[in-house]
N, C-alpha and C positions, 0 to 999 in steps of 0.2 A: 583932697576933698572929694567926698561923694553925695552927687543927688538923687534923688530917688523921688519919683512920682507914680503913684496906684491908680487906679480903675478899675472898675468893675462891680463893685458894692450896687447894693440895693435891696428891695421887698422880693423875700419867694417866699410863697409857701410852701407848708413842710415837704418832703422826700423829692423838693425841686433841687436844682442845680443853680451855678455861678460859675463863672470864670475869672479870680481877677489876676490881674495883669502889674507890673511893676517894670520899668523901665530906671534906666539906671544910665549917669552921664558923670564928668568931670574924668577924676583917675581910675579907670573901670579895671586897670591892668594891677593895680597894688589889690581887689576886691579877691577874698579866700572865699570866703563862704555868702550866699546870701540864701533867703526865706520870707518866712512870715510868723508874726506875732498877733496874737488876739488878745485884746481887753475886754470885759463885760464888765457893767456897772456894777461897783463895790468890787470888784474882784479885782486882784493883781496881771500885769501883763504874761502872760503864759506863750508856750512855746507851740507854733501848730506845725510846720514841718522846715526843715533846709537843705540844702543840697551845695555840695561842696564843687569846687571847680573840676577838682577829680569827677563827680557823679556820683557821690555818695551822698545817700540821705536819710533823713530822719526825720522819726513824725512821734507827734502826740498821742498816744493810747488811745483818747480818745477820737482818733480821728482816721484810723489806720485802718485801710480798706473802704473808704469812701474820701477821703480827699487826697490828689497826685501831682504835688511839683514837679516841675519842667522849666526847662529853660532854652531859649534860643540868642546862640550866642552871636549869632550877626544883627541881632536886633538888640543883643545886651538886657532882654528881656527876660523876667522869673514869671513862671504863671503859676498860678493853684485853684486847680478843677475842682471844685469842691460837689459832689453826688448827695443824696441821700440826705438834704439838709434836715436838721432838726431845731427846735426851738433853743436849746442850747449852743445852739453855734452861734447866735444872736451876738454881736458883737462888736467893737471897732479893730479890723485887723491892719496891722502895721508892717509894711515892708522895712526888711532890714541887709544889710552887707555889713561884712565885719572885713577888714582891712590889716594886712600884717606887716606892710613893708614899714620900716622906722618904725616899729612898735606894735600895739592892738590897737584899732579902734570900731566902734561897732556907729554907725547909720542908719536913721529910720528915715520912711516917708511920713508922711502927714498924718495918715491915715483914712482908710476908708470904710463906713457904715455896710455892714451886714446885718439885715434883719429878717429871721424866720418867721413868720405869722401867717395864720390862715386869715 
């Protein structure tokens, strides 16, 4: 089992910044990949970037050149810097780890509110 707790959500207005943060405990050492996902209301959960234990990562088209995971691994921490916010990024974004030892499994946090508006 893995847990995962977010932070960093809140009100910016637009071409402001965030940082949020996801912390991660239980079996941190079976975790391959972990990221972040976004929901916007009526819209499906989409993918906004991950990064693999290797350091490999991957982002959303729409997000690429303004938001930059990272991760610190003595803190077991995933961050996502998010630049340049736009009223589209409006959303609830969810931390996730995907897990491969005895099989797949993927983990989310709670969820934490981001909202663009002037």
């Amino acid at each position: 089992q893995v847990q995962l707790v977010e932070s960093g959500g809140g009100l910016v207005q637009p071409g402001g910044s965030l940082r949020l943060s996801c912390t991660t405990s239980g079996n941190i050492f079976s975790i391959y990949k972990r990221g972040w996902y976004r929901q916007a209301p009526g819209n499906q959960r989409g993918l906004v970037a991950t990064i693999t234990n290797g350091g490999s990562t991957n982002y959303a088209d729409s997000v690429k050149g303004r938001f930059t995971i990272s991760r610190d691994n003595a803190k077991n921490t995933v961050y996502l810097q998010m630049n340049s916010l736009a009223p589209e990024d409006t959303a609830v974004y969810y931390c996730y780890a995907r897990t491969i030892v005895g099989g797949t499994y993927d983990y989310w946090g709670q969820g934490t509110q981001v909202t663009v508006s002037s």
